[in-house]
C-alpha positions in Angstrom: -5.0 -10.5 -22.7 -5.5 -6.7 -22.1 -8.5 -6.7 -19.6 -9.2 -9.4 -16.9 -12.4 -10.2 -16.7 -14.2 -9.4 -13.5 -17.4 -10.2 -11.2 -15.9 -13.9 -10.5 -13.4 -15.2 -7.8 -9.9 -16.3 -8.6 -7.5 -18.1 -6.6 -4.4 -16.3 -7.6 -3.3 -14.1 -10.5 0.5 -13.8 -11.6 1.0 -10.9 -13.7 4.2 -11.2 -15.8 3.6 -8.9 -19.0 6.7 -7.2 -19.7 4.8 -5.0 -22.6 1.1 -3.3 -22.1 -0.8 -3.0 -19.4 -3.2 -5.8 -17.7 -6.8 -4.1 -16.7 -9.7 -5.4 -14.5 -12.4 -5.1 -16.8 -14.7 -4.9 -13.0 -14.1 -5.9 -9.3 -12.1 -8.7 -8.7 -11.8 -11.0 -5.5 -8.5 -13.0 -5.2 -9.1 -15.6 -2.5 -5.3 -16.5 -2.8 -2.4 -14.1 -4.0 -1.4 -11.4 -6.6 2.1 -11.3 -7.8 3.1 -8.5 -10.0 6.6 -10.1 -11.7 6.8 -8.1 -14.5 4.6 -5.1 -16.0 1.6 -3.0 -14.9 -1.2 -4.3 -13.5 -4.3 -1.6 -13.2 -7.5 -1.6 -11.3 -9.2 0.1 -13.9 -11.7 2.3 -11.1 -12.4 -1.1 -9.6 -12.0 -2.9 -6.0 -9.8 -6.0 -6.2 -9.9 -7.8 -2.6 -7.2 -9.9 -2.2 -7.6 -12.6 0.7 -4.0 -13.6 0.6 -0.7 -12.0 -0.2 1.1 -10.0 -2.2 4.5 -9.7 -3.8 6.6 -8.9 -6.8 10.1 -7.8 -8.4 9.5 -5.6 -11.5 5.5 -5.4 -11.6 3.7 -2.6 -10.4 -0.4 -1.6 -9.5 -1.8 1.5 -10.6 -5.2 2.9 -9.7 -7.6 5.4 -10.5 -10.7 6.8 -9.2 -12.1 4.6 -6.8 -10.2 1.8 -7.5 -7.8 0.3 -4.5 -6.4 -3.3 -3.8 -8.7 -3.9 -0.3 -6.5 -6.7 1.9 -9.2 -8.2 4.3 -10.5 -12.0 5.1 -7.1 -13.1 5.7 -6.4 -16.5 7.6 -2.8 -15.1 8.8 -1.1 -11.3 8.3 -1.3 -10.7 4.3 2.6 -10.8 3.4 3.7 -7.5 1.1 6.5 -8.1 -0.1 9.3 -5.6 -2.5 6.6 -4.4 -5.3 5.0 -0.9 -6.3 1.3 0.0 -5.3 -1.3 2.4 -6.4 -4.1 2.7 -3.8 -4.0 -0.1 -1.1 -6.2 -0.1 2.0 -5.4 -2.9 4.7 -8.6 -3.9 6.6 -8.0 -7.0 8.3 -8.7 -6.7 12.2 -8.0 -10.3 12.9 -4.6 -10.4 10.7 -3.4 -7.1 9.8 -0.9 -7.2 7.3 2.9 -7.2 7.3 5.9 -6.3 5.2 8.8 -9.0 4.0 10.5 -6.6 2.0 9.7 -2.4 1.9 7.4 -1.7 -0.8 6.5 1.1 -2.0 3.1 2.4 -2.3 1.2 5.6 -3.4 -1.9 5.9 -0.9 -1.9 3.5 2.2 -5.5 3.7 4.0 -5.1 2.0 7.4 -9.1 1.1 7.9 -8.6 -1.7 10.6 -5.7 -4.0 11.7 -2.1 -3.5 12.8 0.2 -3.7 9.8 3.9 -4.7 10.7 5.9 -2.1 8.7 9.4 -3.6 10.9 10.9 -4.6 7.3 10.6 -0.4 6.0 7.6 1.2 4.2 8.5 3.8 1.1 5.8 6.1 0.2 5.7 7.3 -3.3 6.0 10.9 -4.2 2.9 12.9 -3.5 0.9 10.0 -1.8 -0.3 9.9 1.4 -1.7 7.7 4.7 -4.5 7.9 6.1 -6.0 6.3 9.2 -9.5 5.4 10.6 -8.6 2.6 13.1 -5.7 1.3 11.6 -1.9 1.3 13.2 1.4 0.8 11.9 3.7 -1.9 14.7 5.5 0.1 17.0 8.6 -0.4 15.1 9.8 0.4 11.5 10.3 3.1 9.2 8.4 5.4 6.9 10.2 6.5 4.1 8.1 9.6 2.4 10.6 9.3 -0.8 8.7 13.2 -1.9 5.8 15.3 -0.6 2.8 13.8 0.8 0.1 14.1 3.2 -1.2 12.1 6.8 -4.6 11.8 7.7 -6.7 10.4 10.7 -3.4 10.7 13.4 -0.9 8.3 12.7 1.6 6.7 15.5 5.3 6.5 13.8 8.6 4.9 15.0 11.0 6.7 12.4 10.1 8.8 9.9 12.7 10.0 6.7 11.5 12.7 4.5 12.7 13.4 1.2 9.8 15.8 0.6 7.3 18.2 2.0 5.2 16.1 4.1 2.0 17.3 6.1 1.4 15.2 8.9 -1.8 17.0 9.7 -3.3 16.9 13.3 -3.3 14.3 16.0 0.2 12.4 14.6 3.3 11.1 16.4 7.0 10.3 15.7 7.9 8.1 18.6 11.8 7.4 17.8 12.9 10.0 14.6 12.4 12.2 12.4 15.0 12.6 9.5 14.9 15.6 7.2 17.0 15.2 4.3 17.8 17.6 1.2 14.6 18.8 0.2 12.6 17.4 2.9 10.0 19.3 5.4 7.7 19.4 7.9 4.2 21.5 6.6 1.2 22.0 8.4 -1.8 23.5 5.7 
């Protein structure tokens, strides 16, 4: 199966596709968990709301467009555990979300809910974070692993940059601030 069909609810999806890709054909709501085990899993432009967790070991999520994976609905903090994401936007105000092992993700959106980066968050080169009421715990680290941009004023513990990173207005390092080879603060 190439495209997963879309417009119905499913309790969890496994992807473990070690060839091709595996596309939602339309939204998708996951009232359980995604795991991406093996190969590429893409959003195809759509939403996919996931109620539950999600992990992996040598899958991955791409979006485009619009697409995003939305965490919300949870009954405890979605677990993100050691996989790659496209787009993922965390709004949860009850919950929040928090990270088992770092992943790694292109574009965070932090709409509403604390997410609990103590275990390390990478993100991707050239992606970005951006915040409307959303927070990051007040401890953990933010590995930009290549340029990328903050939005909305985010709070950070610790902060490593392997790239030029703009952190915008109205953002905070409360602990540090590592610049490594090819790493830099910009301000456009």
């Amino acid at each position: 199966i190439d495209v997963l069909p879309g417009g119905v609810f499913y309790h969890s999806i496994v992807v473990n596709k070690p060839a091709g890709t595996l596309t939602a054909g339309s939204a998708l709501t996951l009232t359980g968990n995604l795991s991406l085990n093996n190969g590429t899993f893409a959003d195809g432009g759509n939403i996919i709301t996931i109620f539950g967790n999600i992990s992996g070991s040598a899958g991955q999520h791409v979006s485009t467009g619009g697409g995003k994976i939305l965490l919300t609905g949870g009954s405890a903090a979605h677990d993100i555990s050691n996989v790659d994401l496209g787009k993922l936007d965390i709004d949860d105000a009850t919950y929040g979300a928090v990270v088992t092992l770092a992943p790694g993700i292109k574009n965070l959106v932090l709409t509403n809910g604390v997410f609990d980066i103590s275990n390390g968050l990478y993100i991707l080169n050239t992606g970005s974070i951006s915040k409307s009421s959303g927070s990051f715990s007040s401890s953990g680290n933010v590995y930009f692993n290549g340029s990328g941009s903050v939005g909305g004023g985010v709070a950070f513990s610790g902060v490593y940059l392997d790239g030029a990173v703009d952190f915008g207005s109205g953002s905070s390092i409360s602990n540090l601030l590592q610049i490594n080879s090819g790493g830099s603060v910009i301000n456009k």
